[in-house]
N, C-alpha and C positions, 0 to 999 in steps of 0.2 A: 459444723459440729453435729453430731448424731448421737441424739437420747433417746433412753429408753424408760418409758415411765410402768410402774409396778405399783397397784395400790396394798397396802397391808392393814392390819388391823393390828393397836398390842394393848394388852388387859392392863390395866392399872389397877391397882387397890382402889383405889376414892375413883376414877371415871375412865371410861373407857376411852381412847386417844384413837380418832384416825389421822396419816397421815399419808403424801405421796415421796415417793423415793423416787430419783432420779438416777438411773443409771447411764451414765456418758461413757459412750464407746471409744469416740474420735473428739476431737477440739484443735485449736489452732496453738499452735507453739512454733516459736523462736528455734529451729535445730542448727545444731554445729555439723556439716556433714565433712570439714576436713578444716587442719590450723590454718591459721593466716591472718588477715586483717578483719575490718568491719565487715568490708565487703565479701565475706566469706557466709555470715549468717544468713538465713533462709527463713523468711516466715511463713511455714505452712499451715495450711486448713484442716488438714485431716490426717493428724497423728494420732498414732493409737493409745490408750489411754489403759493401763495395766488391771488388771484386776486386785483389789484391796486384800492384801493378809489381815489378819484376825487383828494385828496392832496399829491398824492404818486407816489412816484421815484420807477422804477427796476434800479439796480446800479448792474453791472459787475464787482462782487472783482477783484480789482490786488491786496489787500495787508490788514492786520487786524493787530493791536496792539494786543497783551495779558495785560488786564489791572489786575491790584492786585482783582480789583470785579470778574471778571472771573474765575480765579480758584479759590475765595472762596464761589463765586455760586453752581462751581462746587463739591467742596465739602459739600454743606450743606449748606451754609449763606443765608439766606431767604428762608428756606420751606417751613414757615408757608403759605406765598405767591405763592414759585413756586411749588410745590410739587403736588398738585391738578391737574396741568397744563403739568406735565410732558407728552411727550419729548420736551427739550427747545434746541435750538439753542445760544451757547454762542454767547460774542463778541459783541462789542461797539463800537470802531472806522472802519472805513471803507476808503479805497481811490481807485476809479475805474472811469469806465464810466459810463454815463447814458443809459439804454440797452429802456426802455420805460419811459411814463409818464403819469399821471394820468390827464382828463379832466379838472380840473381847474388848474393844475401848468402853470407857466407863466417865471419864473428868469429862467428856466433849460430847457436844449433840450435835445433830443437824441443825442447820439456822444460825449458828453460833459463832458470832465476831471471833478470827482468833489471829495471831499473828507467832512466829516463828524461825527457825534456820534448820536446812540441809546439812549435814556432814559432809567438809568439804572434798569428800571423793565419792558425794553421790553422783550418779549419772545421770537419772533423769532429776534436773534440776525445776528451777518453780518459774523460768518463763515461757509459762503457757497459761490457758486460760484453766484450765484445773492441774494442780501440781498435788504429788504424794505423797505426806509426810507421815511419820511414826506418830504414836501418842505421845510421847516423851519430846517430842521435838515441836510443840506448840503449846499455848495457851490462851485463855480469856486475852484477845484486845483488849486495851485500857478505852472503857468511854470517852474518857478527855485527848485522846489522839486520835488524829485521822487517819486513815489504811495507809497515804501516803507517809505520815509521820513515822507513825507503825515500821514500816517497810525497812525504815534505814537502820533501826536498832537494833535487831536477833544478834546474827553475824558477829558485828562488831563488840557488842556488848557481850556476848557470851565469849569468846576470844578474852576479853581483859579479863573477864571473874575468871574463868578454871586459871588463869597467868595469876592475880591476884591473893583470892582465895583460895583454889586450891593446892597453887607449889609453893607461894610466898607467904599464904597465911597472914595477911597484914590485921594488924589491929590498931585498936585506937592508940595513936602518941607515937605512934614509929613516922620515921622520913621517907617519902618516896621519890624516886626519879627515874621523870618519864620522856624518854628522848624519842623526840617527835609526837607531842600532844594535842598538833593541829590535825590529825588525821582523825579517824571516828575511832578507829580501837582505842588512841592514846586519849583521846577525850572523852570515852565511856569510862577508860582509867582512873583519870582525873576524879571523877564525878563519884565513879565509886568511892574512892579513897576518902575524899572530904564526908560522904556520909560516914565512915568507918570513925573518921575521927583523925587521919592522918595528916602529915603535912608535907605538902607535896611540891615540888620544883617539875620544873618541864622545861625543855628546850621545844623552840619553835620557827616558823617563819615570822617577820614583822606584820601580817596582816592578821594573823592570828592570835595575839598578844592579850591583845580587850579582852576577846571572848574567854579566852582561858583564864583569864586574872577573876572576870565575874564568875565562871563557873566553880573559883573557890583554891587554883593553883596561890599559893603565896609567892612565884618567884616564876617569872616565863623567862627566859633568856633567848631572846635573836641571835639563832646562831650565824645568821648570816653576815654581824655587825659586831658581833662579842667575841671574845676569848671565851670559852667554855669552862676550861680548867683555871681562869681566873674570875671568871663570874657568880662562878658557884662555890659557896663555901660548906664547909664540913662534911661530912662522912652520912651513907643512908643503910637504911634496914632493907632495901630491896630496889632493883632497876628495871626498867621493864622498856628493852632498848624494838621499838616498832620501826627503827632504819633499817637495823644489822650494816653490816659490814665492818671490818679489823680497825678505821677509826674509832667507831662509836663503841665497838665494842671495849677496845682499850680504855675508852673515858669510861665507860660504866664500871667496870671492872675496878679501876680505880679509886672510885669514888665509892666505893662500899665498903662497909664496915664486915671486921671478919663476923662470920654468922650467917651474913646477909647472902640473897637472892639475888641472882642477876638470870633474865629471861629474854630471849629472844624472840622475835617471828618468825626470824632467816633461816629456817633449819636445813641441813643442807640432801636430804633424804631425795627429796623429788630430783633435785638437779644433778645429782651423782649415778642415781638413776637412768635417767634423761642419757644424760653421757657415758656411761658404761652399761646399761641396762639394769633390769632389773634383780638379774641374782648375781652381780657385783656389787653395783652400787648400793643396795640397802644394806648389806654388810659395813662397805667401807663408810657409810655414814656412820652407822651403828659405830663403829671401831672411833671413829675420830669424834662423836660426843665422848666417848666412854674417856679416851684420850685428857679432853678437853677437861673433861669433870673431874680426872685426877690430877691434872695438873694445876685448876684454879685451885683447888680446894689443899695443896699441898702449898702453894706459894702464895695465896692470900687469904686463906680459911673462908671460902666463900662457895656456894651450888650454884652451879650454871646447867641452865635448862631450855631447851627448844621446849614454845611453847603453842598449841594451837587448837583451834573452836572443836567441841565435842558437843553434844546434844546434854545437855545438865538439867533436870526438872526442878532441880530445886533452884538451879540460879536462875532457870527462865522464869521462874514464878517471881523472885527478888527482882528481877530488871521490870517482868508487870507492872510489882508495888509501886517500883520505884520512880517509873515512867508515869504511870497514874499521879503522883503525888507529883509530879513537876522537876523532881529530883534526877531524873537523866534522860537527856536527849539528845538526839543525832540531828544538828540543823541540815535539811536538805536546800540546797543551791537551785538547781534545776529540775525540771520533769521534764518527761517525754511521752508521748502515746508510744505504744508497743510496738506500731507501726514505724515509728519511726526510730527502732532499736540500734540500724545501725550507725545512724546519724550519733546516737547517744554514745555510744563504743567511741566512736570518733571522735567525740569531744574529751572524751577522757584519754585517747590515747595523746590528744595533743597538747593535754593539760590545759582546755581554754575554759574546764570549769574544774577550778579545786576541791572543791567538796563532794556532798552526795549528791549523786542520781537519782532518782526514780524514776520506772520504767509504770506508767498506767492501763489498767485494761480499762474498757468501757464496758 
């Protein structure tokens, strides 16, 4: 890693403030330099380290989630997009300090605990030892969590709010259903909802039952042991299907009341892309929601929506509060040193840890 240290001087009204700026050239980061398996990531020493726009944070990783978009970037998911671009830096959530900042930031300082998410088509991603985020796309760490804590929550939880609050608009006394709750999006779901006031059913694995029931679900169902369309009764104000695919979406779709939201992750943009390129396939995505949305809404009175994580300041500030107060979180399963990133890929590609990852710097 290669810094450069700068001393300045800045006037305060009440006292004059010296500090030192560190400027990092190079640092060690995780590079993607072409698809495949675990065994394709590179941990280098001396990547270079971009120079800050006027709306941008240097953030000092302590700690990165592994999101399910990550190693399927890494294997291949979007190259019609990223491929051109290669070497990409994985990695979406982040939780560290602020190392510098960009001339016009103003909510964040130097020194300053903060935790956050990438837009899932950025390229340089946050596993590295300094990653580069917008101002919009972080905030205050919560005291009461740890950086790893921290690390699993952005991503996921910002994915269910703009799903939530901004297409479905849920409010207190409406029904939700959330197919596949054992996962972190579906369980950031959950969590919002019960504070909202709503009352929510989930489908799940049987080892994931408990947890959901305590975090406030009134009804889990084992899809692996149940009937789904006999286990669950009555009609909802919005679903918010984190499997996709034409079973689950069937049962969602059903199970809603005309008015109601039905939201998906699966959208099918990247992958039609992927296969036709890209000034086919984003068309023929484009064509086949449009498709989709007039014909649910013709023959069940209901919006259907792809739906996925955008940089939100105001929902990032609510997951903060929310996180601070005890009221939502992401249990992580395992850690790993950064070092050993690819070993971590590889456990999740063979599913021999269900939950979150975290990836630690020292």
């Amino acid at each position: 890693m290669q810094i450069l240290k700068s001393r300045k001087t800045l006037n305060d009204p009440v006292s004059s403030l010296r500090f030192v700026r560190f400027m990092v050239t190079t640092c060690r980061a995780v590079v993607l330099p072409r698809f495949g398996g675990p065994e394709v990531l590179q941990l280098r020493s001396n990547v270079q380290v971009p120079d800050l726009k006027p709306n941008e944070l240097l953030v000092r990783t302590r700690a990165v989630s592994i999101n399910p978009l990550d190693t399927r970037m890494r294997s291949g998911y979007g190259r019609s997009l990223f491929e051109p671009l290669l070497p990409l830096i994985l990695g979406r959530d982040i939780s560290g300090e602020v190392a510098a900042v960009g001339a016009s930031v103003r909510s964040l300082t130097v020194g300053q605990e903060v935790f956050g998410a990438l837009h899932p088509t950025a390229i340089r991603g946050t596993y590295a030892d300094y990653a580069i985020l917008s101002e919009d796309e972080l905030t205050p760490k919560p005291v009461s969590v740890s950086h790893v804590e921290a690390s699993a929550i952005p991503f996921a939880a910002l994915t269910a709010w703009r799903a939530l609050k901004s297409t479905a608009r849920i409010s207190e006394g409406q029904r939700l259903l959330v197919v596949g709750g054992g996962g972190a999006v579906g369980f950031a779901a959950i969590q919002f909802s019960v504070v909202v006031g709503c009352h929510v059913t989930t489908t799940c694995g049987s080892k994931s039952i408990d947890r959901l029931l305590a975090a406030g679900a009134e009804q889990a169902v084992d899809y692996t042991a149940e009937n789904i369309e006999l286990a669950i009764r009555g009609k909802f104000d919005a679903v918010l299907d984190t499997i996709g695919g034409p079973e689950t979406e069937r049962l969602g779709i059903n199970f809603l009341k005309r008015g109601g939201h039905y939201m998906t992750l699966h959208g099918e943009a990247a992958s039609l892309a992927d296969r036709y390129g890209l000034a086919v396939g984003l068309p023929v995505a484009t064509a086949g929601l449009m498709k989709k949305r007039i014909q649910y809404w013709y023959s069940h009175g209901i919006e259907y929506s792809y739906t996925y994580m955008r940089a939100d300041a105001e929902g990032l500030d609510e997951i903060r509060r929310l996180s601070e107060a005890g009221k939502l979180k992401i249990p992580v399963d395992k850690t790993f040193p950064i070092t050993q990133v690819k070993e971590a890929h590889e456990a999740k590609d063979k599913r021999l840890i269900p939950g979150k990852v975290v990836l630690e710097f020292d």
